[in-house]
C-alpha positions as CSV (number, residue, x, y, z in Angstrom):
1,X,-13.2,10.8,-3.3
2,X,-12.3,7.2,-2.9
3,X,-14.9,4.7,-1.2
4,X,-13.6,2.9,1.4
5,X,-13.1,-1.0,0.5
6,X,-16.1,-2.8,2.8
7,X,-14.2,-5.1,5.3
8,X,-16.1,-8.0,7.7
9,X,-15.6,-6.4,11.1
10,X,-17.8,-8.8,13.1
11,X,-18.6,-12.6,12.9
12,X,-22.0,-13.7,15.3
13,X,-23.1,-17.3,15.5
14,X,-26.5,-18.3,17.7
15,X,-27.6,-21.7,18.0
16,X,-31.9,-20.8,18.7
17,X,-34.0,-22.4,21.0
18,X,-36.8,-24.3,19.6
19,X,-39.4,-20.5,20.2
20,X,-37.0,-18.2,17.9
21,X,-36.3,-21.6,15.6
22,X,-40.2,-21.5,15.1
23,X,-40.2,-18.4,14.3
24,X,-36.9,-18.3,11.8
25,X,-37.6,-21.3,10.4
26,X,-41.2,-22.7,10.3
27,X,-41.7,-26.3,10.7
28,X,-38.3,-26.9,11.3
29,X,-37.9,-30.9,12.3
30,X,-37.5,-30.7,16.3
31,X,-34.5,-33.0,15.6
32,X,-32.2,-30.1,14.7
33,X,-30.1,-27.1,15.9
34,X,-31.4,-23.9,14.3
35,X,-29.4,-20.6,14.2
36,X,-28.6,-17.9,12.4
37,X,-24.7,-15.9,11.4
38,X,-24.3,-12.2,11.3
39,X,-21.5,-10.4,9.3
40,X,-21.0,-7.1,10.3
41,X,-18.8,-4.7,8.5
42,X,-16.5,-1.6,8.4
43,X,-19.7,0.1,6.5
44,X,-22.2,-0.4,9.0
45,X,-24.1,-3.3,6.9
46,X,-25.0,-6.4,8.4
47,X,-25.5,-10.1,6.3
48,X,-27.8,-12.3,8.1
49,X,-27.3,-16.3,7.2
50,X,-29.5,-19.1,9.0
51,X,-28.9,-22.8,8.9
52,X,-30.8,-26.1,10.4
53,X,-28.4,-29.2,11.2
54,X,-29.7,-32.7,12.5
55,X,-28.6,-32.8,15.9
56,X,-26.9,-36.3,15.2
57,X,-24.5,-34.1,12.5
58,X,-22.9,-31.6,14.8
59,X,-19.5,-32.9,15.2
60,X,-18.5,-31.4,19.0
61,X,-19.9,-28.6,20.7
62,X,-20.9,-25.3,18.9
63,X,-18.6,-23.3,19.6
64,X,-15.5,-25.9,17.8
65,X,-18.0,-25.6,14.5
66,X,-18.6,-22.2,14.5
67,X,-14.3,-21.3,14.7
68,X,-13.9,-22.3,11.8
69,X,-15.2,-18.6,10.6
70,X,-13.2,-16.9,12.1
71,X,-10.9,-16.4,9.4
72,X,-13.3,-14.5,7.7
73,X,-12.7,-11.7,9.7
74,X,-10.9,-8.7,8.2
75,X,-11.5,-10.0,4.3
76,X,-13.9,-8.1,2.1
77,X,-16.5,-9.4,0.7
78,X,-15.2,-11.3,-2.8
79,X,-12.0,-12.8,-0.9
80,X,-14.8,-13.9,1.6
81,X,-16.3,-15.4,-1.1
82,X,-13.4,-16.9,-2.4
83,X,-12.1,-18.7,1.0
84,X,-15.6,-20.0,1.5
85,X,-15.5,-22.1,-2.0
86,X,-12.3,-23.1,-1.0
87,X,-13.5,-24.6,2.4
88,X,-16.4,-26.2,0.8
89,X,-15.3,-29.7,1.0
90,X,-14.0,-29.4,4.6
91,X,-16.7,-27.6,5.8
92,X,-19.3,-30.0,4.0
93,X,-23.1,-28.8,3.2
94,X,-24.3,-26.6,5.9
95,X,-21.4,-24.4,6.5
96,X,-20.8,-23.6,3.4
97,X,-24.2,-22.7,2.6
98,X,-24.7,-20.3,5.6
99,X,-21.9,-18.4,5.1
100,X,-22.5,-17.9,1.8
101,X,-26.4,-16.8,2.0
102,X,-25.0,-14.4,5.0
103,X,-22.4,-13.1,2.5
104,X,-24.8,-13.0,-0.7
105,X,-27.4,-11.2,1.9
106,X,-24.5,-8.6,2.7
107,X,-24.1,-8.1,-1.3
108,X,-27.7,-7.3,-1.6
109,X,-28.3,-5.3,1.1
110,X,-24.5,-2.5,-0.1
111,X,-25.9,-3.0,-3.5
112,X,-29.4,-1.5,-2.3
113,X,-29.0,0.3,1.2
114,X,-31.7,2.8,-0.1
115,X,-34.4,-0.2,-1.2
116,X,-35.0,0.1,2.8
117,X,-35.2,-4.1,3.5
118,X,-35.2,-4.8,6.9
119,X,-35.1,-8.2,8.8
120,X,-38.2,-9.4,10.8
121,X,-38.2,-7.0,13.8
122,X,-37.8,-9.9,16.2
123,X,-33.9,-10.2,14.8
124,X,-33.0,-6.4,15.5
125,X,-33.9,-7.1,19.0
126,X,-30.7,-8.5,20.4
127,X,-31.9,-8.9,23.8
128,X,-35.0,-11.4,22.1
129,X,-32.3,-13.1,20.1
130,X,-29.8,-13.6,23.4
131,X,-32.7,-14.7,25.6
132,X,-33.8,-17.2,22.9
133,X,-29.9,-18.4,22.1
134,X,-28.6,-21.8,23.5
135,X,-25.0,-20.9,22.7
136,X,-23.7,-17.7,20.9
137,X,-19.9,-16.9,19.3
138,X,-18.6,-14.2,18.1
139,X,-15.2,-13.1,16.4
Protein backbone atom coordinates (compact mmCIF):
# COMPACT_ATOMS: atom_id res chain seq x y z
CA UNK A 1 0.00 0.00 0.00
CA UNK A 2 1.56 3.32 -0.96
CA UNK A 3 1.25 6.41 1.60
CA UNK A 4 0.05 9.25 0.09
CA UNK A 5 2.77 12.13 -0.29
CA UNK A 6 1.67 14.91 2.54
CA UNK A 7 0.67 18.13 0.49
CA UNK A 8 0.10 21.88 2.35
CA UNK A 9 -3.70 22.21 1.61
CA UNK A 10 -4.21 25.35 3.70
CA UNK A 11 -2.19 28.48 4.57
CA UNK A 12 -3.81 30.78 7.79
CA UNK A 13 -2.27 34.06 8.95
CA UNK A 14 -3.82 36.08 12.25
CA UNK A 15 -2.34 39.13 13.27
CA UNK A 16 -3.58 38.89 17.59
CA UNK A 17 -4.83 41.44 19.51
CA UNK A 18 -2.77 42.45 22.41
CA UNK A 19 -5.34 39.53 24.94
CA UNK A 20 -4.46 36.41 22.65
CA UNK A 21 -0.69 38.08 22.10
CA UNK A 22 -0.44 37.84 25.99
CA UNK A 23 -1.39 34.75 26.10
CA UNK A 24 0.88 33.32 22.90
CA UNK A 25 3.58 35.19 23.65
CA UNK A 26 4.19 36.52 27.21
CA UNK A 27 5.68 39.77 27.75
CA UNK A 28 5.56 40.54 24.33
CA UNK A 29 6.81 44.43 23.85
CA UNK A 30 3.29 46.30 23.26
CA UNK A 31 5.20 47.86 20.25
CA UNK A 32 4.57 44.88 18.03
CA UNK A 33 2.12 42.82 15.85
CA UNK A 34 1.78 39.27 17.28
CA UNK A 35 0.29 36.38 15.27
CA UNK A 36 0.50 33.05 14.53
CA UNK A 37 0.53 30.78 10.76
CA UNK A 38 -1.25 27.53 10.33
CA UNK A 39 -0.33 24.91 7.62
CA UNK A 40 -2.86 22.54 7.07
CA UNK A 41 -2.47 19.48 5.01
CA UNK A 42 -3.82 16.71 2.65
CA UNK A 43 -3.20 14.33 5.93
CA UNK A 44 -5.24 16.17 8.33
CA UNK A 45 -1.97 17.60 10.31
CA UNK A 46 -1.75 21.12 11.18
CA UNK A 47 1.94 23.22 11.73
CA UNK A 48 1.38 26.05 13.96
CA UNK A 49 4.17 29.03 13.54
CA UNK A 50 3.93 32.42 15.60
CA UNK A 51 5.99 35.50 15.08
CA UNK A 52 6.29 39.23 16.82
CA UNK A 53 7.26 42.23 14.44
CA UNK A 54 7.88 45.93 15.62
CA UNK A 55 5.01 47.71 14.41
CA UNK A 56 7.46 50.31 12.71
CA UNK A 57 8.84 46.99 10.42
CA UNK A 58 5.64 45.91 8.74
CA UNK A 59 6.06 47.19 5.38
CA UNK A 60 2.10 47.76 4.13
CA UNK A 61 -0.83 46.35 5.45
CA UNK A 62 -0.99 42.53 6.55
CA UNK A 63 -2.51 41.11 4.26
CA UNK A 64 0.48 42.35 1.23
CA UNK A 65 3.05 40.54 3.82
CA UNK A 66 1.31 37.55 4.50
CA UNK A 67 0.86 36.83 0.20
CA UNK A 68 3.90 36.19 -0.11
CA UNK A 69 3.01 32.42 1.22
CA UNK A 70 0.90 31.73 -0.84
CA UNK A 71 3.09 29.80 -2.93
CA UNK A 72 3.46 27.38 -0.49
CA UNK A 73 0.37 25.92 -1.22
CA UNK A 74 0.17 22.60 -2.86
CA UNK A 75 4.20 21.74 -2.09
CA UNK A 76 5.04 19.03 0.42
CA UNK A 77 6.77 19.52 3.07
CA UNK A 78 10.76 19.38 1.94
CA UNK A 79 10.09 21.55 -1.31
CA UNK A 80 8.38 23.80 1.35
CA UNK A 81 11.34 23.77 2.93
CA UNK A 82 13.37 24.33 0.11
CA UNK A 83 11.39 27.61 -1.38
CA UNK A 84 11.44 29.04 2.07
CA UNK A 85 15.58 29.11 2.17
CA UNK A 86 15.34 30.31 -1.03
CA UNK A 87 13.16 33.34 -0.04
CA UNK A 88 15.24 34.01 2.96
CA UNK A 89 16.85 37.16 1.81
CA UNK A 90 13.72 38.64 0.35
CA UNK A 91 11.65 37.78 3.03
CA UNK A 92 14.25 38.96 5.66
CA UNK A 93 14.20 37.60 9.48
CA UNK A 94 10.73 37.18 10.63
CA UNK A 95 9.21 35.49 7.71
CA UNK A 96 11.50 33.23 7.26
CA UNK A 97 11.56 32.09 10.61
CA UNK A 98 7.75 31.65 10.97
CA UNK A 99 7.35 29.62 8.20
CA UNK A 100 9.87 27.58 8.98
CA UNK A 101 8.95 26.83 12.85
CA UNK A 102 5.22 26.23 11.37
CA UNK A 103 6.86 23.73 8.89
CA UNK A 104 9.45 22.16 11.44
CA UNK A 105 6.21 21.97 13.84
CA UNK A 106 4.25 20.02 10.98
CA UNK A 107 7.47 17.62 10.74
CA UNK A 108 7.20 16.86 14.39
CA UNK A 109 3.82 16.47 14.80
CA UNK A 110 3.56 13.41 11.12
CA UNK A 111 6.66 12.09 12.69
CA UNK A 112 4.74 11.54 16.14
CA UNK A 113 0.86 11.79 15.57
CA UNK A 114 0.60 9.03 18.26
CA UNK A 115 2.90 11.07 21.05
CA UNK A 116 -0.74 12.86 21.42
CA UNK A 117 0.86 16.83 21.64
CA UNK A 118 -1.71 19.15 21.42
CA UNK A 119 -1.65 23.06 21.28
CA UNK A 120 -2.90 25.22 24.21
CA UNK A 121 -6.64 24.70 24.06
CA UNK A 122 -7.21 28.37 23.58
CA UNK A 123 -5.71 27.86 19.76
CA UNK A 124 -8.21 24.89 18.85
CA UNK A 125 -10.93 27.25 19.55
CA UNK A 126 -11.22 29.14 16.27
CA UNK A 127 -13.99 31.24 17.28
CA UNK A 128 -11.45 32.54 20.46
CA UNK A 129 -8.70 32.95 17.87
CA UNK A 130 -11.24 35.05 15.23
CA UNK A 131 -12.67 37.10 17.98
CA UNK A 132 -9.10 37.94 19.19
CA UNK A 133 -7.65 38.46 15.33
CA UNK A 134 -7.03 42.06 14.05
CA UNK A 135 -6.65 40.84 10.42
CA UNK A 136 -6.66 37.14 9.24
CA UNK A 137 -5.54 35.53 5.49
CA UNK A 138 -5.82 32.57 4.25
CA UNK A 139 -4.80 30.62 0.95
Amino acid sequence: MMVPECKITRIECYRFDDELSDKLLPGHNRGCHCGMITLSTSLGTCGLGDYAIPCGNLKGDFVQWAAVFQKLKGLSLEDGLHYVYLKKEAWGAVRTHMMESALLDLSVKLGHVSAGIREPDFLSDRSYVFDHSEAYICF
